[in-house]
N, C-alpha and C positions, 0 to 999 in steps of 0.2 A: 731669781732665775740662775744669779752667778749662783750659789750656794749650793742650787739643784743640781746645776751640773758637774760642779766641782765633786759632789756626793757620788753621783753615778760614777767617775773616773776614780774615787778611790779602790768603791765595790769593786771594782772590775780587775784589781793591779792583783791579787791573791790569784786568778786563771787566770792571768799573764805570768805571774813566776812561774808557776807548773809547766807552762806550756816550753818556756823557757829552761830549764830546767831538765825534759826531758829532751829537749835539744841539746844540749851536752853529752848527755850520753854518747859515748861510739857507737857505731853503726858495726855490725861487719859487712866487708868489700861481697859483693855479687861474685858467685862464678864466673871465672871468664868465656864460660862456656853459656850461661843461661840466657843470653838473647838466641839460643841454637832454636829456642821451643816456637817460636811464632816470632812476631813481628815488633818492632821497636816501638810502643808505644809513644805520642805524639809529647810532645813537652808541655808542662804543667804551666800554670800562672804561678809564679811563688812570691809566697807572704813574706814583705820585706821585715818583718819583724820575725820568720824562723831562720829566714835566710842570714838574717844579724845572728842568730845565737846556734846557727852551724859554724858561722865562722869566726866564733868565738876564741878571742886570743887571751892568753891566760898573763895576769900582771901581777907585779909587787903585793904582796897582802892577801892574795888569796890562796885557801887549804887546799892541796891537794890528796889523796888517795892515789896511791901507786904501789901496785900489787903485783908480785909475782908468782904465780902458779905453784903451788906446792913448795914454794921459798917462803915460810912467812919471815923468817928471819930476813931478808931482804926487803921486805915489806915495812912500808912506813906511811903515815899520816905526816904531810910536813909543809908547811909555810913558803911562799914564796918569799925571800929576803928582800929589804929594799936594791941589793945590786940584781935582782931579778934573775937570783940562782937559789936551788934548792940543793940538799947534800942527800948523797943515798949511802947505803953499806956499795963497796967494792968502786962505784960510778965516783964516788965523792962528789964534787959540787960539778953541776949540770945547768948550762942555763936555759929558764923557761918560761920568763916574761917573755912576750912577742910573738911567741909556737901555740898553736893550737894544740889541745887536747892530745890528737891523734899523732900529729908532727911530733911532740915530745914524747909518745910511746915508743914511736921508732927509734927518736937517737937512745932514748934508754934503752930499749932490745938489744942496739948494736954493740954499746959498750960494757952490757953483761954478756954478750953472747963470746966475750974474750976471756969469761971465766967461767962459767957456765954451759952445755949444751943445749941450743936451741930452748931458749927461756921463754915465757907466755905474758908480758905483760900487759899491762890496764892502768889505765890514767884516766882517772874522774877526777872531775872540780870537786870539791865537797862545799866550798862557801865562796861565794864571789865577793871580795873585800877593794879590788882596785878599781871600780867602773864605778865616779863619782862626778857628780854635777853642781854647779852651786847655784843657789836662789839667792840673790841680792835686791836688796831695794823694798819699793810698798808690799811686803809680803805677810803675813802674821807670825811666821817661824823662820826666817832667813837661815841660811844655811850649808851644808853642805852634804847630800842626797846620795846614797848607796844604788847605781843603775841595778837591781835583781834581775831586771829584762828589758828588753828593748822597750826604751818610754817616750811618748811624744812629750811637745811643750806644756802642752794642758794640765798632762799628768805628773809632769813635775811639779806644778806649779800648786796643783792639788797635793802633793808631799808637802808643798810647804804652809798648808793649812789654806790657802786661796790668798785672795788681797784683801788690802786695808781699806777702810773708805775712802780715802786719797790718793788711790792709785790710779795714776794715766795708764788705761789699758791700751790705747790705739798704739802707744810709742812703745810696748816692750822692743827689747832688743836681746838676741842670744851670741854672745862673743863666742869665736872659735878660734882654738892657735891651732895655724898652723904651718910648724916651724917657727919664724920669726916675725910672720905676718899672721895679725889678726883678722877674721872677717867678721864684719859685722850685718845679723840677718835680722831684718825688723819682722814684729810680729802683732797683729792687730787682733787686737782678743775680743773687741768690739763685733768685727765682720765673722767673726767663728759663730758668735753667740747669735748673731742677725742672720746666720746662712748665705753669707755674703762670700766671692771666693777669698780666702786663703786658707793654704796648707798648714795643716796641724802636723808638720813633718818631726820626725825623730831627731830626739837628741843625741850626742856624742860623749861620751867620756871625756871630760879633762871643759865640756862647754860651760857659761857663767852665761845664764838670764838675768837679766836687768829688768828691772820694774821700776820704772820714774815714780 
């Protein structure tokens, strides 16, 4: 049964990148004029896993595309550096670990728009390289896991090929820092597979799952 379902959560992580993926993209803003036409539509339920990759913050190691409208010469594919700055023509180094997508368009608009008239730029992720997870303990491939999209426990834990036959599935445990304190969240993979309750809740960047 572990096996089976370990199978179905990997099927499944390829339309979770896409889905994730096209969450990066910018949006453009609505007119501020367009709720003029009728009435404000009621608010949505939202999927904590697009609602995680709108607000996706761009870190250390991942490529960016940053384009300027009819500037290719200004235009560059570039790396976020480990001090989580990147360098452009004219901007020089700009920092963009911690900024979303859109937040980093604007400060680069603002500090070409000092050489430049009214510039157009666009800021895509091109490869998400900072959003990593590690798999420690009774696993078959331990390690340390590239998040591509927003991933529950299960499915990381399917990244790491599933458990060994000696693993204590009731005691996992998934370490989180945060700041200088650790929390520690237990996780029963027993009551998952029994339909018994526990949350199959989402990991974090920078979290460590333990497998006894």
């Amino acid at each position: 049964m572990t096996e089976k379902l370990l199978g179905v959560l990997l099927a499944t992580l390829c339309v979770r990148h896409a889905v994730f993926a096209q969450a990066l993209i910018p949006r453009p803003e609505p007119a501020a004029n367009a709720t003029a036409a009728g009435p404000t539509p009621s608010a949505a339920v939202v999927d904590p896993r697009l609602e995680a990759a709108s607000s996706f913050e761009i870190g250390p190691e991942d490529i960016l595309d940053i384009s300027v409208w009819k500037n290719p010469e200004l235009s560059r594919v570039v790396p976020v550096r480990p001090d989580g700055k990147v360098s452009l023509p004219l901007v020089n180094d700009i920092q963009a670990a911690g900024l979303t997508p859109a937040t980093l368009r604007k400060q680069v608009t603002e500090r070409l728009s000092e050489f430049i008239p009214a510039p157009e730029v666009s800021v895509m992720v091109r490869e998400v390289h900072s959003r990593k997870v590690a798999v420690v303990g009774a696993v078959k491939t331990p390690g340390r896991f590239e998040l591509k999209s927003p991933m529950t426990v299960l499915e990381v834990i399917a990244l790491a090929q599933g458990f060994t036959d000696f693993a204590t599935r009731d005691r996992i445990v998934v370490l989180r820092q945060n700041g200088a304190t650790t929390t520690r969240m237990p996780f029963n993979y027993r009551k998952i597979a029994d339909g018994a309750e526990q949350e199959n809740f989402l990991v974090k960047p920078g979290d460590i799952v333990v497998v006894p």
